[in-house]
ZAMARGU-4260 file (C-alpha; in steps of 0.2 Angstrom, whole numbers, plus 5000, padded with zeros to 4 digits):
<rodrens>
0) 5767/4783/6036 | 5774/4778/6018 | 5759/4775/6011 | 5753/4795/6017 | 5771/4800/6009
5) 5766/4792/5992 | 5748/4801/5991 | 5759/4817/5993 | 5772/4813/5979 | 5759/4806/5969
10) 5748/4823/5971 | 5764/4834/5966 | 5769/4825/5952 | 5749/4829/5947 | 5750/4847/5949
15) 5768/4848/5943 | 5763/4843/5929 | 5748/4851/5928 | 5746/4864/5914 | 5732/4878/5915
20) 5717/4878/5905 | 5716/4860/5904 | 5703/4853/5914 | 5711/4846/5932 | 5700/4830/5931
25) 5706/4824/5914 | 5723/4827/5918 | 5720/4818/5935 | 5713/4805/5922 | 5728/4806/5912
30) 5740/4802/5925 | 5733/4786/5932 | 5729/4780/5915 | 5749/4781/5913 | 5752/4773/5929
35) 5739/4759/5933 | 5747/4754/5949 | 5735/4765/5959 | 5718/4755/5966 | 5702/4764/5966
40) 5703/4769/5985 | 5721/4777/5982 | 5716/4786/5966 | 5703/4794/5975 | 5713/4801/5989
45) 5728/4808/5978 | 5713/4815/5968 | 5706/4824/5983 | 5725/4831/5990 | 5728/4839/5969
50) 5709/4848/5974 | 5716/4854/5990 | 5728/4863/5983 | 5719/4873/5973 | 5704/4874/5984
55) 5716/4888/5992 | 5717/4899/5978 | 5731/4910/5979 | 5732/4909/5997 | 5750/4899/6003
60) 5759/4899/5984 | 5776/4904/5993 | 5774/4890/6004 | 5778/4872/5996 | 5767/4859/5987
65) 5764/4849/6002 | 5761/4862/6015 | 5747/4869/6003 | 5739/4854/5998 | 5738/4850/6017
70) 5731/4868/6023 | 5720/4865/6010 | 5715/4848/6019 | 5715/4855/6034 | 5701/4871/6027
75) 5690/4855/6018 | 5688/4842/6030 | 5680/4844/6047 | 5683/4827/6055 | 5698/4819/6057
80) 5710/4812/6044 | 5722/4800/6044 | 5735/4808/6032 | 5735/4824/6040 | 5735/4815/6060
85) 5750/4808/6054 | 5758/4825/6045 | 5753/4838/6053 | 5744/4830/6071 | 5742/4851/6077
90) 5730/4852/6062 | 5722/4840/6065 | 5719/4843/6083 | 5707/4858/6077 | 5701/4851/6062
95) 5682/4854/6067 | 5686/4871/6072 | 5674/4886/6062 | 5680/4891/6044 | 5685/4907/6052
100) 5695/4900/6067 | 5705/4889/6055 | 5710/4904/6044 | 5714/4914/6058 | 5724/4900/6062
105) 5733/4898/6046 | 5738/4918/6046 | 5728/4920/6030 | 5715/4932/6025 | 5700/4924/6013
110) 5705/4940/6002 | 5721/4929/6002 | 5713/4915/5993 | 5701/4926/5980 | 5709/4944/5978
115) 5697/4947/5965 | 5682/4957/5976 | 5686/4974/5969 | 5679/4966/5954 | 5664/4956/5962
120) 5645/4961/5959 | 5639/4970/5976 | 5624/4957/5973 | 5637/4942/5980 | 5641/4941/5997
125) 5660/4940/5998 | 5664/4927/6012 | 5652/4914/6010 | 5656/4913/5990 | 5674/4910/5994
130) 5670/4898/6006 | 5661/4888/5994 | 5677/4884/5986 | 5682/4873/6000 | 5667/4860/5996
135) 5664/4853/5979 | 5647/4856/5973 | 5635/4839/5973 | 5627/4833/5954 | 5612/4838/5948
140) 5599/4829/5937 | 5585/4837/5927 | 5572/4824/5926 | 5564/4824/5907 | 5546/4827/5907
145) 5535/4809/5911 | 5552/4801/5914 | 5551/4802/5932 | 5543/4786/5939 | 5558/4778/5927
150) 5572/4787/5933 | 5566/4785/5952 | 5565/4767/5950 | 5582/4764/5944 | 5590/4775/5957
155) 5583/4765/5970 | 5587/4748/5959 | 5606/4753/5963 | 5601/4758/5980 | 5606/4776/5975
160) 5605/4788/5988 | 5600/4802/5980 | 5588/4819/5987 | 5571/4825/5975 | 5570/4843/5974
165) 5557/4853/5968 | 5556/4857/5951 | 5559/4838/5945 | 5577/4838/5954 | 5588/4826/5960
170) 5601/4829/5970 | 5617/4815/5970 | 5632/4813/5977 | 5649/4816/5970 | 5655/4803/5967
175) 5641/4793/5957 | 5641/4786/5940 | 5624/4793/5933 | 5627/4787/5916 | 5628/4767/5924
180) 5613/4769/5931 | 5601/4780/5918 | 5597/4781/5900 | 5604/4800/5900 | 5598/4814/5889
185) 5582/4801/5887 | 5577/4803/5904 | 5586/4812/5914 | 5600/4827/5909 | 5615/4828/5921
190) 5613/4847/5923 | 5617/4861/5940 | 5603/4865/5950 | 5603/4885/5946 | 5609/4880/5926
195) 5591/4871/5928 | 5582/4888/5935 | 5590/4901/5920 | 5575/4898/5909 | 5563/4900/5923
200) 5554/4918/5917 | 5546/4905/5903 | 5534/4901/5915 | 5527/4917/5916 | 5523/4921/5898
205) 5509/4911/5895 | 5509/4917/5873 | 5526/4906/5873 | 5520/4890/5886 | 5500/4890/5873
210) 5505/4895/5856 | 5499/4883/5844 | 5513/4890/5832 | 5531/4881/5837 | 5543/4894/5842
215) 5558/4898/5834 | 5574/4900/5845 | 5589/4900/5842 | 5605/4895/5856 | 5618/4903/5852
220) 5633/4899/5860 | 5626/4879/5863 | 5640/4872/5869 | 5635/4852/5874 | 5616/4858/5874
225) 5609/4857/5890 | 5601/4875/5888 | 5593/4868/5871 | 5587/4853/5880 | 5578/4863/5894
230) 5570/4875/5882 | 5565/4861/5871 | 5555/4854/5890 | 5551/4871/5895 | 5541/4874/5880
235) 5535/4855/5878 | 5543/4852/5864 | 5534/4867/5854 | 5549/4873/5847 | 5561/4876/5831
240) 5578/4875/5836 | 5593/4882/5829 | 5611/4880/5837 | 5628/4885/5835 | 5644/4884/5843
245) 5662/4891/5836 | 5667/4873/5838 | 5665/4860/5826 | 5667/4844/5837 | 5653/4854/5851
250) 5641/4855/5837 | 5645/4838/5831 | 5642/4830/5849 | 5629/4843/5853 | 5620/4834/5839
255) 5622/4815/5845 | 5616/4820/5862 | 5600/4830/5855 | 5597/4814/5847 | 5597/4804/5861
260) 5585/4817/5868 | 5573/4813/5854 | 5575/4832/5847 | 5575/4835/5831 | 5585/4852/5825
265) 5580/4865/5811 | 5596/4870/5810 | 5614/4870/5816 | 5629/4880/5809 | 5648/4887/5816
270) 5651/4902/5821 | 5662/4916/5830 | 5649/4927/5835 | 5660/4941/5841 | 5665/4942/5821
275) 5650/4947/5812 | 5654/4942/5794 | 5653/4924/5799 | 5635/4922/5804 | 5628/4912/5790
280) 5611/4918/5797 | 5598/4934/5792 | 5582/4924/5802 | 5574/4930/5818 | 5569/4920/5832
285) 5554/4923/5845 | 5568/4916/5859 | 5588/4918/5859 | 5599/4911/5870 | 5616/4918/5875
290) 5624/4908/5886 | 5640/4918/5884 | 5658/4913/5886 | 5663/4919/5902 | 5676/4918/5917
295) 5667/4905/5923 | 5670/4910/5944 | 5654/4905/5947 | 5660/4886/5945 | 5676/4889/5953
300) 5668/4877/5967 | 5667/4862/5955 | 5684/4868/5944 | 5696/4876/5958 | 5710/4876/5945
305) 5703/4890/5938 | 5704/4900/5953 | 5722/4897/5955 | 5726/4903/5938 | 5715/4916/5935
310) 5722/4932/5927 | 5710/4948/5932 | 5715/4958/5916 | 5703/4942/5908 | 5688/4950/5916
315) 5688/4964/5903 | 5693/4954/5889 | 5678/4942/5893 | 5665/4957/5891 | 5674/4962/5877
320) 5670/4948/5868 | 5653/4949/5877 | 5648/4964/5870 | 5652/4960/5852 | 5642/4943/5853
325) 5627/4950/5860 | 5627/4964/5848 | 5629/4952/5833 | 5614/4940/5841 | 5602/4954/5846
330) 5597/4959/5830 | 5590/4942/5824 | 5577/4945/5838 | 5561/4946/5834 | 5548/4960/5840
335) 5540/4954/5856 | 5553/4941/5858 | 5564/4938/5871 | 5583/4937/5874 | 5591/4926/5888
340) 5607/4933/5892 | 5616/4920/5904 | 5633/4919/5914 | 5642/4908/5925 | 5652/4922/5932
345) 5651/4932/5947 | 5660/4947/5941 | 5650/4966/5937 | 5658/4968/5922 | 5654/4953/5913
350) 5635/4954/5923 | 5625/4969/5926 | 5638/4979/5916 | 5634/4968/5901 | 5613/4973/5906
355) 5619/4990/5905 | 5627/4989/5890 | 5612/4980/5879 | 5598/4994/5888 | 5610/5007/5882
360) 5613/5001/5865 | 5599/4990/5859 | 5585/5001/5870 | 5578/4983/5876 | 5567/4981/5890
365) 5574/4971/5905 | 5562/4960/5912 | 5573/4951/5925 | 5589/4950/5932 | 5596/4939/5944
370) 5610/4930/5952 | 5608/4912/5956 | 5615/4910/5971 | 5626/4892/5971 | 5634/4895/5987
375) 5620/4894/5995 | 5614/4878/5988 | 5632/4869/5986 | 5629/4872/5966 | 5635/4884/5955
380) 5631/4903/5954 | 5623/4908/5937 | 5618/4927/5931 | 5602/4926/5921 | 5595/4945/5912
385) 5579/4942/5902 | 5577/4956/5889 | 5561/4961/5880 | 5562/4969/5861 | 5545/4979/5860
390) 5536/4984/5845 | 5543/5001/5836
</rodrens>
């Protein structure tokens, strides 16, 4: 019993401690690196009791530490568990019970856990995305182009147990160390099955795929480059990529990572792009990618922090910003070319608002628009608008 006693402590003086915006798995990090009396079986089990917690959203906050961390226990898990046998035996009676007989059970309501649906796109089904949060999605690899009899090989070397999907996917489980096992970035790019599927309308445009000129693009909001690395694949390499971030130390690992994909860039540069005077640019590009800063709610699966602490007034102050990026990237598009405009949120405003917003202003044709449904696929959800600028 004092072992189950010390997971609890251990998991409150976590999320005591905790301070939002920081990631929850660095400052789970953090704390055992601090206190190294923890073996790897323990550190696991106090890390799984902090997710709990926040898997439940805003659901039980009047209720104490340990009664949320062990609802959210008893919403996770569907076979017996030790800690909460001992804890809360009643629980754990019913623990294979239907999500909605368990949250009947627990007097909630899952609006109780995301009271955000006012603001949800009509194109999400409410229910099952807020169930999502109560598993964590699985890791994704993007397999690099000829790499994968290689990255195959070595999988099954570790005796891996790992799924193929279509579209040269693997599918592993959470709790594998890819970068052990595989030269990353060279032959394979740890990346979420739908982030793999937002550059998809490529395929369909056969002037981009055959032109024996290399196509300029430019990603604009890079971040650690996996969007740059798939475009540079997508296009077989036939491309001129510029990049840039607002942040320094992204573009500076951005560049390091690129490298070890064996890409070379034409250009990087900083930037604020909601601020137009600080574009060092005046070039157009025949592709641009806007993968813009967002809420992120679409991840909340895989960073259920964010749900806990999520302010809904940062809805409109996310497509605020939105609408002064794209309006400072658009006009560096070239005629005929095309705009990505990427999410990893789940909110109207910052989705088909924003698609609104750039057909009402920039007059660009819309030529797809989609969610990609993580909830359905124990990923994340991504919003993908492709935009066409037409000859004059």
């Amino acid at each position: 019993m004092s072992r189950f006693h010390s997971h609890i402590a251990s998991a409150t003086k976590i999320i005591n401690t905790y301070s939002a915006g920081k990631p929850l798995a660095i400052h789970i990090r953090s704390f055992f690196a601090a206190d190294k009396k923890f073996g790897s079986k323990d550190r696991r089990a106090i890390a799984s009791l902090c997710y709990y917690y926040f898997r439940t959203g805003n659901a039980f906050k009047k209720e104490t530490i340990e009664e949320k961390i062990l609802a959210g226990l008893f919403l996770c898990e569907h076979k017996s568990n030790e800690l909460l046998l001992q804890l809360r035996p009643e629980l754990d009676e019913k623990i294979g019970l239907s999500t909605d007989e368990k949250i009947s059970l627990l007097n909630i309501k899952r609006e109780d856990i995301f009271p955000f649906d006012g603001a949800l796109s009509d194109m999400i089904e409410l229910y099952p995305f807020i169930d999502s949060f109560f598993k964590q999605p699985q890791i994704y690899l993007r397999i690099r182009p000829g790499k994968k009899r290689a990255v195959i090989d070595k999988l099954n070397h570790a005796t891996v147990p790992f799924e193929l999907l279509p579209g040269e996917c693997i599918k592993l489980g959470t709790n594998i160390a890819a970068d052990k096992i595989l030269n990353l970035n060279k032959d394979a790019v740890v990346q979420d099955l739908n982030s793999q599927k937002v550059l998809n309308y490529l395929e369909k445009v056969p002037e981009f795929l055959s032109s024996t000129q290399k196509i300029t693009a430019w990603d604009a909001c890079a971040a650690s480059g996996g969007k740059s690395i798939l475009l540079y694949d997508t296009l077989k390499g036939n491309v001129q990529l510029t990049v840039s971030d607002i942040r320094e130390n992204i573009l500076a690992n951005l560049g390091k990572r690129l490298q070890q994909a064996g890409i070379n860039l034409n250009r990087s540069f900083i930037a604020d792009l909601s601020i137009a005077s600080t574009l060092p640019v005046d070039e157009k590009f025949a592709v641009i990618l806007c993968d813009a800063p967002c809420t992120g709610s679409g991840t909340w699966g895989r960073s259920p922090e964010q749900l806990y602490d999520f302010d809904q007034k940062m809805i409109g102050s996310y497509a605020e910003k939105q609408q002064k990026i794209v309006s400072n990237t658009i006009p560096h598009l070239k005629n005929s070319g095309l705009f990505f405009y990427i999410t990893c949120s789940v909110f109207k405003k910052e989705n088909e608002d924003m698609v609104a917003f750039i057909k009402e202003k920039f007059h660009l044709q819309l030529l797809q628009m989609e969610y990609l449904k993580g909830y359905e696929t124990t990923a994340d959800t991504m919003f993908v608008a492709v935009f066409s600028k037409t000859n004059p």
